[in-house]
C-alpha positions in Angstrom: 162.9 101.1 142.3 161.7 104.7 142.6 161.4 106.5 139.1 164.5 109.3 138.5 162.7 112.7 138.3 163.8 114.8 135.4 165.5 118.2 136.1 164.1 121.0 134.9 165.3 124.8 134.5 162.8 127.5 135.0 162.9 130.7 133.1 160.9 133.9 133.4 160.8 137.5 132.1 159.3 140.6 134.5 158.9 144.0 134.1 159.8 146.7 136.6 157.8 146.6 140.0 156.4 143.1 138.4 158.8 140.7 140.5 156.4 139.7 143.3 153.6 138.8 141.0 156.5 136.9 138.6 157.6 135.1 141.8 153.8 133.7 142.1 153.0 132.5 139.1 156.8 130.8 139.3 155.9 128.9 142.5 153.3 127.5 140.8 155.5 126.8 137.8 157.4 124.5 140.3 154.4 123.0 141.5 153.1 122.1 138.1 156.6 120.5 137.4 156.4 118.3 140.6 153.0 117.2 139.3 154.3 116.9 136.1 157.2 114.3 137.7 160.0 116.8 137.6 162.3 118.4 139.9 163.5 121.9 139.8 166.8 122.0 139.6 167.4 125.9 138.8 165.5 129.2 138.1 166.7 132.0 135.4 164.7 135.3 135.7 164.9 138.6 134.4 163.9 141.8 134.7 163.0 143.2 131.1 160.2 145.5 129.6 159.6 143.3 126.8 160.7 139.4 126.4 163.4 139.7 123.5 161.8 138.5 120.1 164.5 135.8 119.3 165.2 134.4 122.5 162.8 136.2 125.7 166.1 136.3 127.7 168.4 138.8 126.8 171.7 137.3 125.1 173.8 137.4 128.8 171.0 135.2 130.3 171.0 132.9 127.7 174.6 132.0 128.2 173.9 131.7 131.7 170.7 129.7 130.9 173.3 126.8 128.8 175.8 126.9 131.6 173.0 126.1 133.8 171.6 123.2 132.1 174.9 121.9 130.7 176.8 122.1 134.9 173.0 120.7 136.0 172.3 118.2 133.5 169.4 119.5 133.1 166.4 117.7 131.2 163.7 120.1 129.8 163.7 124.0 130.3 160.7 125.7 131.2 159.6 129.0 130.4 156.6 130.5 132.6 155.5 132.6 128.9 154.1 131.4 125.7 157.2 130.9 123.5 156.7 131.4 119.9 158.1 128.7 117.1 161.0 130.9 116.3 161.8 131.5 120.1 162.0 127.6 120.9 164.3 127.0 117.9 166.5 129.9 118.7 166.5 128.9 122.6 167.2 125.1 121.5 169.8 126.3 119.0 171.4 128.7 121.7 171.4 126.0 124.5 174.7 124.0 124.3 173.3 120.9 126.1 171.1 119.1 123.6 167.5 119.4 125.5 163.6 120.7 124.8 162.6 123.9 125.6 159.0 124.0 126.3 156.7 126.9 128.0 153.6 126.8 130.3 151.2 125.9 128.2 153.0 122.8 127.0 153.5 121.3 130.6 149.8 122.1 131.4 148.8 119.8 128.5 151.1 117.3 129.2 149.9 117.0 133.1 146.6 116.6 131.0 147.5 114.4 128.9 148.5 112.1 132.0 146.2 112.7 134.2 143.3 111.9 131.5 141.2 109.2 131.7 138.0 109.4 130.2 137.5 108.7 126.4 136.6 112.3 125.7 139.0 113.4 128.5 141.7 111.9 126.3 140.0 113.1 123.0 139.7 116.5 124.0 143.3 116.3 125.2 144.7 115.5 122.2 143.3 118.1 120.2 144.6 120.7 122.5 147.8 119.3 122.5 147.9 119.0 118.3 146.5 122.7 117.9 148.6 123.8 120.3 152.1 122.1 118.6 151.1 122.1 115.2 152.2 125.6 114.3 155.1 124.4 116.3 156.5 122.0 114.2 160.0 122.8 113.1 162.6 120.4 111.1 165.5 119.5 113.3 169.3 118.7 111.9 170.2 117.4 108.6 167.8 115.1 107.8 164.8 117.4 108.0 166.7 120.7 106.8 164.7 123.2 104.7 168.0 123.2 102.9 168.8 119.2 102.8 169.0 119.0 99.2 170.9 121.9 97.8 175.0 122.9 97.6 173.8 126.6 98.3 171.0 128.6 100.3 168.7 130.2 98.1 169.1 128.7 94.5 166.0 127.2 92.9 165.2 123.2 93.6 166.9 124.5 97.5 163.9 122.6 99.2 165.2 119.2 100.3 163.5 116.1 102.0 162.9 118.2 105.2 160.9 120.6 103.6 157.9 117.5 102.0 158.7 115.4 105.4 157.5 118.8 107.5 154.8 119.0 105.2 153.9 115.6 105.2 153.9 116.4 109.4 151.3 118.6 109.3 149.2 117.7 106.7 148.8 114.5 109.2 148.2 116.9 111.8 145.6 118.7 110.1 143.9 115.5 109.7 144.1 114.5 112.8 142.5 117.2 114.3 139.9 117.4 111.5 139.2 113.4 113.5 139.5 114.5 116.4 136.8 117.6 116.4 134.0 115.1 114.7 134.5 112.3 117.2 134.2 115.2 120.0 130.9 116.4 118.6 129.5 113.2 118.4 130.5 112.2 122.5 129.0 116.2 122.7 126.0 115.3 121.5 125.8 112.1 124.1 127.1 114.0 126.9 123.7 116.8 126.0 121.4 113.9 125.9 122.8 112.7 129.4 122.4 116.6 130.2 118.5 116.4 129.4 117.5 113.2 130.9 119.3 115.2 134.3 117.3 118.1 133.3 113.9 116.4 133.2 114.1 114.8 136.5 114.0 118.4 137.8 116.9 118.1 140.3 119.2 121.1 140.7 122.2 121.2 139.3 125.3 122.0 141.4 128.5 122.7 139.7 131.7 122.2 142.0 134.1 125.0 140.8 137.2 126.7 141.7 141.2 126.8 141.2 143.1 123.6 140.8 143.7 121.5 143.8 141.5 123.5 146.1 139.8 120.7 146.9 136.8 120.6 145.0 137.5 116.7 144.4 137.4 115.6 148.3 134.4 118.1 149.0 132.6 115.8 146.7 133.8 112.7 148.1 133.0 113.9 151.5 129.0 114.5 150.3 128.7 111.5 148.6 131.1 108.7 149.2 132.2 109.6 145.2 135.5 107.5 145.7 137.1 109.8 143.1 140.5 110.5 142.9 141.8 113.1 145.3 145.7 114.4 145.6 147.2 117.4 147.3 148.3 118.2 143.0 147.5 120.1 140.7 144.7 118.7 138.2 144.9 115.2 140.1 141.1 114.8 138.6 140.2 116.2 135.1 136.9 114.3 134.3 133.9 115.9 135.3 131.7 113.5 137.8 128.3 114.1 138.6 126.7 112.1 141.8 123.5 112.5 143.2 123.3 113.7 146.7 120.2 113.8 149.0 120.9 116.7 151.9 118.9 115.4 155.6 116.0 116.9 154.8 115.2 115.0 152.1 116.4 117.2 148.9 117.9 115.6 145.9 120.5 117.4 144.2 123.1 116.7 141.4 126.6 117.6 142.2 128.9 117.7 139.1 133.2 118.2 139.8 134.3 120.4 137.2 138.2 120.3 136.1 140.3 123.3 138.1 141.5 126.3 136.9 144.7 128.4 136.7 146.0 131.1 135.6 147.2 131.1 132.2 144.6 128.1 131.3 145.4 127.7 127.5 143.0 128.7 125.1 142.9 125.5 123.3 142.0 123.6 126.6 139.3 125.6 127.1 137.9 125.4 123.8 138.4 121.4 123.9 137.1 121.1 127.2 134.1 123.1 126.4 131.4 120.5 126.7 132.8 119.3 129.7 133.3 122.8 131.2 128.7 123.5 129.9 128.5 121.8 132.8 129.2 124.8 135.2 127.8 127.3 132.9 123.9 125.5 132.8 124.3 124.4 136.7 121.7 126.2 138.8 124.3 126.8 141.2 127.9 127.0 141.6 129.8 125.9 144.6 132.9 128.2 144.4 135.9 125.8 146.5 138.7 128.2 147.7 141.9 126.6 149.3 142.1 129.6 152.1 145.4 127.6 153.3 147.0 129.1 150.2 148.1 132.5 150.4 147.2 133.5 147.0 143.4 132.6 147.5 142.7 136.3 146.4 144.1 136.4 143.2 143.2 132.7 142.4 139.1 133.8 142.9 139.9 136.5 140.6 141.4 134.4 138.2 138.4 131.9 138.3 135.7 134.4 138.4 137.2 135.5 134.9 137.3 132.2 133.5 133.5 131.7 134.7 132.8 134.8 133.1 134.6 134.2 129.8 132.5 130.8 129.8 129.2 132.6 130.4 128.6 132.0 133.9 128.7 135.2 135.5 125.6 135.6 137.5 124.9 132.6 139.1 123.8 131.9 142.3 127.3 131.2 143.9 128.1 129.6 147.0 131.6 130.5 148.5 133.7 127.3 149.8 136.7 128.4 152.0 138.2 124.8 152.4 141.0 123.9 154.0 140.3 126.2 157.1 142.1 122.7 159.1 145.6 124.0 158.0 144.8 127.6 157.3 147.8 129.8 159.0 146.2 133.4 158.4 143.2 132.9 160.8 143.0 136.7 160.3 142.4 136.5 156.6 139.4 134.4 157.2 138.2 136.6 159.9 138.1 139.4 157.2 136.7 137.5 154.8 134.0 136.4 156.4 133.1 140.3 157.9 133.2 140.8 154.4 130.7 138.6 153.0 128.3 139.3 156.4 128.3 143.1 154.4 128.2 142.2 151.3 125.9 139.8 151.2 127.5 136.6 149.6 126.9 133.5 150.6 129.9 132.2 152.3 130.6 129.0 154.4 134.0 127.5 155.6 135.0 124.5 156.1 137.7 121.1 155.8 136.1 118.8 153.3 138.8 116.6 155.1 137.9 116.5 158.7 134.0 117.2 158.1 134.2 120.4 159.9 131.4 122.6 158.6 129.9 120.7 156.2 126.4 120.9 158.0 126.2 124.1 157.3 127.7 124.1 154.0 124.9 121.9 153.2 122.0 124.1 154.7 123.1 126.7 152.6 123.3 125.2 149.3 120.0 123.7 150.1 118.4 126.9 150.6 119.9 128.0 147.1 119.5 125.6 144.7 115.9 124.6 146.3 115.2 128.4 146.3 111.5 129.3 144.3 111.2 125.2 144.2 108.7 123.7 146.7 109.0 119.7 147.6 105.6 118.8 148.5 102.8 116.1 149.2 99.7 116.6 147.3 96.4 114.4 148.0 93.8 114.8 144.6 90.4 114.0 145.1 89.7 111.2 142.2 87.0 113.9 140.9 90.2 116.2 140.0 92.2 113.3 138.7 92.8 116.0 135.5 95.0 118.0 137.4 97.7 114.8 137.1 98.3 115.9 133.7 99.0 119.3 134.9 102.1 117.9 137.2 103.4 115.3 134.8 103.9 118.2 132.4 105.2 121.1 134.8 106.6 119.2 138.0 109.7 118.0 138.7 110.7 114.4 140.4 107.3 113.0 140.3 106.4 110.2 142.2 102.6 108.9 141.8 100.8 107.0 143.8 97.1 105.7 143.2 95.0 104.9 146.2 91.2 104.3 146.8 90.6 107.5 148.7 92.4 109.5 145.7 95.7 110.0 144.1 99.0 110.7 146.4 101.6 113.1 144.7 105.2 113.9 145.6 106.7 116.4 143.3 108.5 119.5 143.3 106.7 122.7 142.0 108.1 126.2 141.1 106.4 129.4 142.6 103.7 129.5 139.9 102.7 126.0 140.2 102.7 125.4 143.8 100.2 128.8 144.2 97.7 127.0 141.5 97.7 123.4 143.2 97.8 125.3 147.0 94.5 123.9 147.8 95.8 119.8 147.2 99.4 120.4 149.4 99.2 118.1 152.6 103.2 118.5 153.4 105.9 120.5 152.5 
């Protein structure tokens, strides 16, 4: 029997002129709830300069906000902001129907939470979650009431059971966490030795990046038969994968699926999932996937370009994606798009990671760039010059030896330095 989803109530606050980019980020809200295995069953906005300080909604839209959820039976209510300790309690004290009120960044890191699978996935999950809550913590009722053991507010010995059970909370937290970092530098450390031992085999490094559910996961299966999970949802995947793919020609490279971004990414995820996320920031090229189906593909570039940037990973060689181009309604967008990148010079290919359609040339192009100053060649040394092997164990990449009567038969890759040294020995390329 099919799962009941859980109703949720959205809530939002916009200034003047700010509804359009309000109703945005709130479709997305939605979208994060269905992933999140809830159903929307209302939406309270309102138009204010600044979120009120106890409650975000003014006073009127709270009541209308408890009517809501009391006539819906609503489960959980949503707020598209951060929410402040003091503004849950007051909301949760000011709703009549006795339900959680969480905000974005609390839904994010529960679709995490699920959709974790890894052991450090799950580690680095947790921690968010706990830094995250753990100013959050609030006693609830009589039994954990600041006031539980006194006959009046404010007279000395006033601290009750609540008050050392609260403590008691988060000095567990606190200890947790503690936990929680040193396992994560120690699977850090593992993940960096895996990260050299890919570095000394000289194969570029591609890093698959780009907004949530853009289709960065399927692109990869596509390339190379991954198998990895792939749902039309928002972070369906969060592990990073790296696979090994070898274009026609004969190129090796390593293709690594990042998690997805979105706006409002909290800042605890990203400092948890920073070794994972080292992964596009020491690629040699990123592979930028843009769902150009959506109609917000603009703003969600911008919004991952600035996360790339706040990671330190402005500046790379980057390859455009436009996926999706299958189901894309705005053929004229893409028309545009791609008279823009002819000017400007960017590196742009579109395609369906679905269907196939081109990936050819998808694959030229990333060929060009991550193979670009890097020559694959055959080298045939004379056994007189056998000295010059130490040379390319040292400085190549991908060597491949192989010791015959007439002399010594090399396949290696050499950078633009090398390759104008050992000129003379090159058979193929």
């Amino acid at each position: 029997m099919e799962e009941t989803k859980k109703k949720a109530v959205l809530c939002a606050v916009f200034p003047q002129n700010g509804e359009e980019e309000s109703d945005i980020s709130l479709r997305e809200l939605e979208r994060l709830c269905d992933t999140a295995g809830c159903s929307v069953a209302a939406i309270v906005s309102q138009c204010r300069e600044k979120p009120d300080v106890r409650t975000v909604l003014g006073s009127g839209k709270v009541q209308e906000l408890s009517f809501l959820c009391s006539t819906l039976e609503a489960d959980l209510v949503v707020f598209d902001c951060e929410l402040s300790p003091s503004q849950i309690k007051a909301l949760e004290d000011s709703i009549t129907a006795d339900i959680p009120v969480i905000d974005r960044s609390m839904l994010i890191l529960d679709i995490f939470a699920d959709h974790a699978r890894t052991l450090e996935g799950r580690l680095q999950v947790e921690l968010a979650q706990l830094k995250y809550t753990s100013p959050r913590l609030v006693g609830k009722g009589k039994e954990l009431s600041r006031q539980g053991g006194a006959s009046s507010s404010g007279s000395v010995g006033a601290r009750g059971p609540g008050e050392t059970k609260l403590e008691i909370d988060r000095r567990r937290v606190r200890e947790r966490i503690a936990a929680l970092e040193e396992e994560l530098d120690r699977v850090a450390r593992n993940r960096q030795v895996m990260r050299s031992q890919r570095d000394r085999s000289g194969i570029p490094k591609v890093g698959i990046v780009g907004y949530t559910n853009a289709g960065k996961s399927t692109l990869l299966n596509t390339l190379t038969g991954a198998g990895i999970l792939a749902e039309n949802k928002l972070f369906a995947t969060l592990d990073p994968t790296t696979r090994q793919y070898v274009t026609p020609s004969g190129a090796k490279l390593l293709l690594t699926d990042t998690v997805g971004f979105i706006r409002n990414l909290p800042t605890h995820l990203i400092k948890a999932f920073r070794s994972t996320l080292d992964e596009a920031v020491l690629s040699d090229v990123l592979m930028l996937v843009i769902d150009a189906s959506d109609p917000e593909f603009i703003s969600q570039t911008a919004v991952t370009a600035e996360l790339l940037e706040e990671l330190g990973a402005q500046g790379k060689p980057t390859l455009y994606v436009f996926n999706k181009c299958d189901i894309c309604a705005d053929r004229d967008a893409l028309v545009q798009m791609r008279s823009l990148a002819s000017r400007s010079g960017t590196e742009v290919v579109f395609v369906s990671a679905k269907t196939g359609a081109g990936i050819g040339t998808l694959v030229e192009k990333l060929e060009s760039m991550a193979m670009a100053g890097r020559h694959r060649v055959t080298l045939m040394i004379p056994p007189e010059d056998g000295a010059v092997t130490g040379l390319i164990y040292k400085e190549a990449d991908d060597v491949e030896m192989e010791y015959r009567e007439d002399g010594i038969l090399c396949r290696c890759i050499l950078d633009d330095r090398l390759y104008a040294r050992l000129k003379q020995y090159i058979t193929e390329e």
